[in-house]
C-alpha positions as CSV (number, residue, x, y, z in Angstrom):
1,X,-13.6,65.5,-26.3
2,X,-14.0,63.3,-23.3
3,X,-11.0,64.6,-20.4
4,X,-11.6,61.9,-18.0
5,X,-9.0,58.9,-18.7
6,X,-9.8,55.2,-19.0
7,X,-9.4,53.0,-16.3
8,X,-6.3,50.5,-16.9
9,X,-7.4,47.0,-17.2
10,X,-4.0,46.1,-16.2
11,X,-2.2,47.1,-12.9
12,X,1.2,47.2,-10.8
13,X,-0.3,44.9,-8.5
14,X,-1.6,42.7,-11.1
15,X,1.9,42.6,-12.9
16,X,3.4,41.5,-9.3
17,X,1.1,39.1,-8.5
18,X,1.5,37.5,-12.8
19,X,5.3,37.9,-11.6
20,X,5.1,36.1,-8.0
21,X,3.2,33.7,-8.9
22,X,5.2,32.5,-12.0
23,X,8.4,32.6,-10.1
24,X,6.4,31.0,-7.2
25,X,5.6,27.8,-9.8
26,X,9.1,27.9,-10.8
27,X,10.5,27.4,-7.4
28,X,8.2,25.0,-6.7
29,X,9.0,22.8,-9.8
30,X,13.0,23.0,-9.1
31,X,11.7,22.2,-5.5
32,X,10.0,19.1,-6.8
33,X,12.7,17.7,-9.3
34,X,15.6,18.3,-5.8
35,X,13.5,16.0,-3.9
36,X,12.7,13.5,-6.7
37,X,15.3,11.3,-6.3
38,X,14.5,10.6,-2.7
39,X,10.8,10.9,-2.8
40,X,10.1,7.1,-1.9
41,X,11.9,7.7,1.6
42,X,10.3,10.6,2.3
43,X,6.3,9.0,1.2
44,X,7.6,6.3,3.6
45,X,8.6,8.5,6.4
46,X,5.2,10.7,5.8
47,X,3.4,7.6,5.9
48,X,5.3,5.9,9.3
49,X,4.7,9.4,11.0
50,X,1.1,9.6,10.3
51,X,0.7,6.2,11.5
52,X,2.7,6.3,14.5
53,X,1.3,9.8,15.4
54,X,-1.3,8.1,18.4
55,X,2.1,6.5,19.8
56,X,4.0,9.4,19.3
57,X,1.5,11.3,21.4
58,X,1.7,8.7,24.2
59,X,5.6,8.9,24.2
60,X,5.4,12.7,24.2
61,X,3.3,12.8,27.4
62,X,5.4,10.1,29.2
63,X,8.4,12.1,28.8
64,X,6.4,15.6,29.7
65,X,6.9,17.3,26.5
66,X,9.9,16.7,25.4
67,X,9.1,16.7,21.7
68,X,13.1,15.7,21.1
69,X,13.1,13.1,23.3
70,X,10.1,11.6,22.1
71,X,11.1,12.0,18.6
72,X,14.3,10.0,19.0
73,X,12.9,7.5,21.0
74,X,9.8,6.8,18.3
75,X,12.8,7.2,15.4
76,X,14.2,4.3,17.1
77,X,11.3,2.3,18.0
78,X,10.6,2.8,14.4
79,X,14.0,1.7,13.0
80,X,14.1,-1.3,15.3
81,X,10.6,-2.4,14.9
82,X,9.4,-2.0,11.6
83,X,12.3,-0.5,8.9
84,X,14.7,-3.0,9.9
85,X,12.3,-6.5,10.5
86,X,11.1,-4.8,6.6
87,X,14.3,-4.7,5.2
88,X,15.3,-8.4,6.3
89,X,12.0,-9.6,4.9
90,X,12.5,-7.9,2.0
91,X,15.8,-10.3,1.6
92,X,13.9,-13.1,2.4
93,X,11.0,-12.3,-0.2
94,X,13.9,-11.5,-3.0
95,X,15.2,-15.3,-2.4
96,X,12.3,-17.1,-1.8
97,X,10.2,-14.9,-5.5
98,X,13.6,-16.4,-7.3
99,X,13.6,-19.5,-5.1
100,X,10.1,-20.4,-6.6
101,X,10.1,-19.3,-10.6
102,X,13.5,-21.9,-10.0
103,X,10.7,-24.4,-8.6
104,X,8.2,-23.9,-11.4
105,X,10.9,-24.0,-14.0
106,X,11.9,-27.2,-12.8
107,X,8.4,-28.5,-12.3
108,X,7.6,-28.1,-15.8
109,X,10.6,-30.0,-17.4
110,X,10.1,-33.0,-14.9
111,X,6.7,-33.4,-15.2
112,X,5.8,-32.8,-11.9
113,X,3.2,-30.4,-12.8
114,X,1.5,-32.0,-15.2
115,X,1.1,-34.9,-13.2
116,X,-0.3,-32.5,-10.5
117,X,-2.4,-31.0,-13.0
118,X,-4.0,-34.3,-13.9
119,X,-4.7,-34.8,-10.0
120,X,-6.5,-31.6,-10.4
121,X,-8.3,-32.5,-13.1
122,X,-10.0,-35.7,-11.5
123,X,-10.6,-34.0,-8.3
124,X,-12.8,-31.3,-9.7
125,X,-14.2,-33.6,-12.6
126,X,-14.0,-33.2,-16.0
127,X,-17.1,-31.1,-16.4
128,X,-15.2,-28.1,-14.9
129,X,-12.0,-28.1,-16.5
130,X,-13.3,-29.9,-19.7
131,X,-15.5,-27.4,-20.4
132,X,-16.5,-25.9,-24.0
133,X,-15.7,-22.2,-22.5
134,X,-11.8,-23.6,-21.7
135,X,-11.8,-25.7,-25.0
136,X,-8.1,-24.6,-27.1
137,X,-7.0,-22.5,-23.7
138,X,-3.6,-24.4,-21.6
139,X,-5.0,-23.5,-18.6
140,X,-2.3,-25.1,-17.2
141,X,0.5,-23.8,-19.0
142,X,-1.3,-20.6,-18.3
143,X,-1.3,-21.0,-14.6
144,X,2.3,-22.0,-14.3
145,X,3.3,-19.4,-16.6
146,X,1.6,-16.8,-14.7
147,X,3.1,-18.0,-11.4
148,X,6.6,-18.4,-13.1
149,X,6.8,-14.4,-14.7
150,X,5.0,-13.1,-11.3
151,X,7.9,-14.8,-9.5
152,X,10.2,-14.0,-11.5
153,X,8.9,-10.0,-11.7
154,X,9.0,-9.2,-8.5
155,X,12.4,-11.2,-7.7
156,X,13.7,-8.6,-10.2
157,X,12.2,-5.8,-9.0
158,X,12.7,-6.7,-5.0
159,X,16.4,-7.9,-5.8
160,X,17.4,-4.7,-8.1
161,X,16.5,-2.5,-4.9
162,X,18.2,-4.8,-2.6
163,X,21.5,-5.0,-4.8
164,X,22.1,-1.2,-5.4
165,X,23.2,-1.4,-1.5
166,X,24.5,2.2,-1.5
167,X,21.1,3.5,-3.1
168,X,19.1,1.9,-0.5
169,X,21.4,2.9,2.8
170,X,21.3,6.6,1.4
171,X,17.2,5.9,1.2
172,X,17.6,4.4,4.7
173,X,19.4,7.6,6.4
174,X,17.3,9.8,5.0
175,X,14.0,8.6,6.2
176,X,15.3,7.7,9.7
177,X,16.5,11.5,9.4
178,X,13.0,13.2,8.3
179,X,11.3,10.4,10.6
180,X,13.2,12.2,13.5
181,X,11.5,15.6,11.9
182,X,8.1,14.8,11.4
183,X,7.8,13.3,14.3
184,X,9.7,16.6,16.1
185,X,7.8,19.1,13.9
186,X,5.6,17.8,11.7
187,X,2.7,19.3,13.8
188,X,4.2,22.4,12.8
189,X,4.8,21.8,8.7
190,X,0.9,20.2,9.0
191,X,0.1,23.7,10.6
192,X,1.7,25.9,8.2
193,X,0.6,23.9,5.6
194,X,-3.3,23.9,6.1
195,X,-2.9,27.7,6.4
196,X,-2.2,28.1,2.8
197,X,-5.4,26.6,1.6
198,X,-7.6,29.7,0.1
199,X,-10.7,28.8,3.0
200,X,-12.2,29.8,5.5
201,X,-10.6,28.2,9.2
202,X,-14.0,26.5,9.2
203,X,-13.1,24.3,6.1
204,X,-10.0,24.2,6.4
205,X,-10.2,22.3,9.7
206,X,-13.3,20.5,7.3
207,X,-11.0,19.2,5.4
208,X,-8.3,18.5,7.5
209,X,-10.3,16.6,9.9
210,X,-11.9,14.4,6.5
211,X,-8.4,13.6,5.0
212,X,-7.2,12.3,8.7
213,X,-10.3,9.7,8.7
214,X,-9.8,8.4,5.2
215,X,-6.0,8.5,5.8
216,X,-6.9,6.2,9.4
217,X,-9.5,4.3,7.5
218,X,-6.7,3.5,4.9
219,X,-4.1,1.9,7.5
220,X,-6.4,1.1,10.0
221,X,-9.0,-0.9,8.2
222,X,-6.7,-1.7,5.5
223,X,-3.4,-1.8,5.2
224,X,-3.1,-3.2,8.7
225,X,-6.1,-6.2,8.4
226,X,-4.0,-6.9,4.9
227,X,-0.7,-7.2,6.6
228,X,-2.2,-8.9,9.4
229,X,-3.6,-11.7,7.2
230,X,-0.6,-12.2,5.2
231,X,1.6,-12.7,8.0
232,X,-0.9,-15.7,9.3
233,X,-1.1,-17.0,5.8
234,X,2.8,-17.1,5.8
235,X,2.5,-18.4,9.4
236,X,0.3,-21.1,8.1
237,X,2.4,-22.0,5.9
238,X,5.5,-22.5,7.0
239,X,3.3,-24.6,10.1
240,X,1.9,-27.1,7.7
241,X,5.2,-27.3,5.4
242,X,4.1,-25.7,2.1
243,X,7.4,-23.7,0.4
244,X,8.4,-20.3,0.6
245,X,5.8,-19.1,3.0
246,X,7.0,-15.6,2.9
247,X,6.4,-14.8,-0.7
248,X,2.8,-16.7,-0.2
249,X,2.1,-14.5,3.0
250,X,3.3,-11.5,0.8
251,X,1.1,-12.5,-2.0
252,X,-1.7,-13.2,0.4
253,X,-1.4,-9.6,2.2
254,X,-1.8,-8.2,-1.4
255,X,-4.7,-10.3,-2.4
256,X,-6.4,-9.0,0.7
257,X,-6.8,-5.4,-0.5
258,X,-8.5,-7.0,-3.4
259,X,-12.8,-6.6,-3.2
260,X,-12.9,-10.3,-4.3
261,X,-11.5,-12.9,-2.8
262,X,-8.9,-11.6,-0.4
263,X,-6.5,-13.6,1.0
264,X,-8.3,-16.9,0.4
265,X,-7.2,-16.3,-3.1
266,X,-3.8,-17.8,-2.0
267,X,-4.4,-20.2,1.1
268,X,-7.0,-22.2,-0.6
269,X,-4.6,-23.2,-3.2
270,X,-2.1,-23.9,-0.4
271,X,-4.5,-26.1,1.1
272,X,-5.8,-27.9,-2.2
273,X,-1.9,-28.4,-3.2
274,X,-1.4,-29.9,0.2
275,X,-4.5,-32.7,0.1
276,X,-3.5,-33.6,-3.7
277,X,0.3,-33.8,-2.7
278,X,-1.1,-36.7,-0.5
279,X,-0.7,-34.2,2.9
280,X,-4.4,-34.4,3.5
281,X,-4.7,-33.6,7.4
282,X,-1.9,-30.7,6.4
283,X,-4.4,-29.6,4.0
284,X,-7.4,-29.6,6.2
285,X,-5.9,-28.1,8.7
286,X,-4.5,-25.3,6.5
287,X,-8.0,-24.7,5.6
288,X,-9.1,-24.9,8.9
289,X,-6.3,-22.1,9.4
290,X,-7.1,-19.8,6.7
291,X,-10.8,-19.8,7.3
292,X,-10.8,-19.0,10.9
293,X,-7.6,-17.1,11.6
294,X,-7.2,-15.3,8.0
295,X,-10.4,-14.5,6.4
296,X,-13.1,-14.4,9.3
297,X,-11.9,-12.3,11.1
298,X,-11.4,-9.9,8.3
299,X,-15.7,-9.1,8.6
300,X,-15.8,-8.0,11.9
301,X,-12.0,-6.2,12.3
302,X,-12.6,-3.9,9.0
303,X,-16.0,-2.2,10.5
304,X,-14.8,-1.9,13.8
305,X,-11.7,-0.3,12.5
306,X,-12.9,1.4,9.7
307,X,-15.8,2.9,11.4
308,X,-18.6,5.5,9.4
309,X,-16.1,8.7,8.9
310,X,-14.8,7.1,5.8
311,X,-16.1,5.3,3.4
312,X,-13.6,3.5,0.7
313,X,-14.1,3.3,-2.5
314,X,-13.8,-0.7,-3.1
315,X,-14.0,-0.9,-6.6
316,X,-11.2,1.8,-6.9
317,X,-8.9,0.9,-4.3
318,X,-8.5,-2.3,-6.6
319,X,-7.7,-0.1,-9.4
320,X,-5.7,2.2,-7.2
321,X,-3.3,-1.4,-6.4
322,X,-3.1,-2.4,-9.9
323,X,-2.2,1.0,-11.1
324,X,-0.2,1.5,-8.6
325,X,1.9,-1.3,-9.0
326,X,2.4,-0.4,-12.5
327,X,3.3,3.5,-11.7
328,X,5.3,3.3,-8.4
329,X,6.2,-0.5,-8.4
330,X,6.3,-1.7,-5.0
331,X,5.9,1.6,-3.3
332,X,2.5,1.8,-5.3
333,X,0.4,-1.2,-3.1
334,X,0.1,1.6,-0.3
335,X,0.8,4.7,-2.6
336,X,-1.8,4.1,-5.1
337,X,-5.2,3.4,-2.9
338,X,-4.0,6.1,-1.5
339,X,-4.2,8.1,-3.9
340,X,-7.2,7.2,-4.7
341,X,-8.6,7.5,-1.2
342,X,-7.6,11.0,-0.9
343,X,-8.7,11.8,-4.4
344,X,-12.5,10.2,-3.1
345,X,-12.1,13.0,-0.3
346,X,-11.5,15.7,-2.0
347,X,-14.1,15.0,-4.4
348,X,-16.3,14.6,-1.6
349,X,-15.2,17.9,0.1
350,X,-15.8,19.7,-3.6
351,X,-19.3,18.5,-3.6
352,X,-20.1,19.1,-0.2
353,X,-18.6,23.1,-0.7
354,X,-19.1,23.9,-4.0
355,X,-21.7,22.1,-5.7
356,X,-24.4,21.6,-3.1
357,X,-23.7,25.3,-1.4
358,X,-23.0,26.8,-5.6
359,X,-21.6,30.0,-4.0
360,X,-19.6,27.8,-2.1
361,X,-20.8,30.0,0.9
């Protein structure tokens, strides 16, 4: 008879750590569902602070490190500068999305768009919208439908934020709040939170320091270049007297994150509608516009902001907006490439650690 006693498989220490760990997830999860309901104001304020954070560091060193300071006085640059011209835009997108499904609406029952349609039609020749592959398709009524439930859509969507008032001031406070604290101590929470991560410091700063130049590469070389080119579209617009230039320069700054196209997706058709309206100088010098101060610049900004420490994934970033848009709504045309981006880098940071190295040593 063998004396000496098995081994347990199971310990004290492994109940506790069974024990911690599902009251850990648990905490976590009631964690997640408090914040929920304010979750798009705190992604906002995360975002803002992130891409303020070279400013904020400017600020902080003016006023000789006086992180409080600094923090209000970037909360209120912030507030006066970018939240409230959004907001008011916002308004002015609402009217202008409702202002033009009214437009196309109308359009369509006075025949004002078929007889555009036929000026179309004779300026780019039968052979191309004639053609056996478009035989049985309305490819006009296909066009103006599109326009009119895209118009419509985010009218809807734009207008149901703006008119739950109370919803959105609450939203409003609370990311001017948090902005105040991530600006303050956001150093700190990015701190504390890198040293969870199971690594080594080595990696850990690894992948820190690769999420910060896909993050950059994001806003810097796109997000920003996108804006930029929708608010020179709208520009544009409104110069040579085409209609609700707001919603076109929003429409424009969306079509620029696309891989195809861009933002000449929207100010060609400007400039077309312009020389078949009978504006044709306006329409030239539209396109004259578009080429020069929207989409050329757009080759040479994007590497020299973008740099080599992070390549984006094109063909996903257009899946990321899509899918974004659908998931988050209008959140999702940052959220969503986002996403994506920072998936790309952790994928990237997973290969580079663990299937290249195999120990992961």
């Amino acid at each position: 008879m063998n004396d000496r006693q098995t081994p347990s498989l199971i310990t004290r220490s492994h109940v506790f750590a069974v024990a911690f760990f599902v009251a850990f997830i648990f905490l976590l999860y009631q964690a997640a569902l408090l914040l929920a309901p304010f979750s798009a104001a705190l992604i906002w304020a995360a975002i803002l602070t992130l891409a303020l954070q070279p400013l904020y560091r400017k600020i902080l060193a003016l006023l000789r490190g006086r992180a409080g300071l600094a923090s209000l006085v970037m909360t209120a640059l912030t507030l006066i500068l970018i939240i409230g011209p959004a907001v008011f835009l916002l308004t002015i997108l609402a009217t202008q999305a409702v202002g033009l499904y009214e437009w196309a609406a109308e359009g369509v029952r006075s025949g004002d768009a078929a007889e555009l349609w036929n000026r179309l039609s004779g300026y780019f020749s039968e052979k191309i919208l004639t053609s056996p592959l478009l035989a049985g398709i309305d490819v006009r009524g296909m066009l103006v439908s599109g326009l009119s439930q895209f118009s419509s859509g985010l009218a809807s969507q734009i207008g149901g934020m703006l008119k739950n008032t109370a919803l959105l001031a609450v939203d409003l406070v609370i990311m001017i709040v948090v902005l105040f604290f991530f600006f303050r101590k956001g150093e700190s929470y990015y701190t504390n939170a890198l040293g969870l991560l199971p690594f080594p410091q080595e990696r850990k700063l690894s992948i820190a320091r690769k999420l910060h130049d896909t993050f950059s590469a994001v806003i810097n070389g796109v997000f920003l270049i996108a804006l930029g080119q929708g608010i020179m579209t709208g520009i544009g617009f409104a110069l040579f007297g085409v209609s609700f230039p707001v919603f076109w320069g929003f429409l424009a700054a969306i079509a620029a994150l696309l891989p195809v196209g861009g933002a000449a997706l929207v100010w060609v058709p400007g400039a077309l509608y312009l020389f078949l309206t009978g504006a044709k100088v306006k329409g030239i010098l539209l396109a004259c516009w578009g080429l020069i101060l929207v989409s050329l610049p757009d080759n040479f900004l994007k590497p020299m902001l973008i740099g080599k420490k992070a390549k984006l994934p094109t063909l996903f970033l257009f899946f990321g907006i899509l899918g974004g848009l659908k998931v988050y709504g209008f959140l999702g045309i940052l959220f969503g490439p986002l996403i994506v981006t920072l998936l790309t880098a952790f994928l990237q940071i997973y290969r580079e650690e663990y299937s290249e190295n195999g120990d992961g040593k």
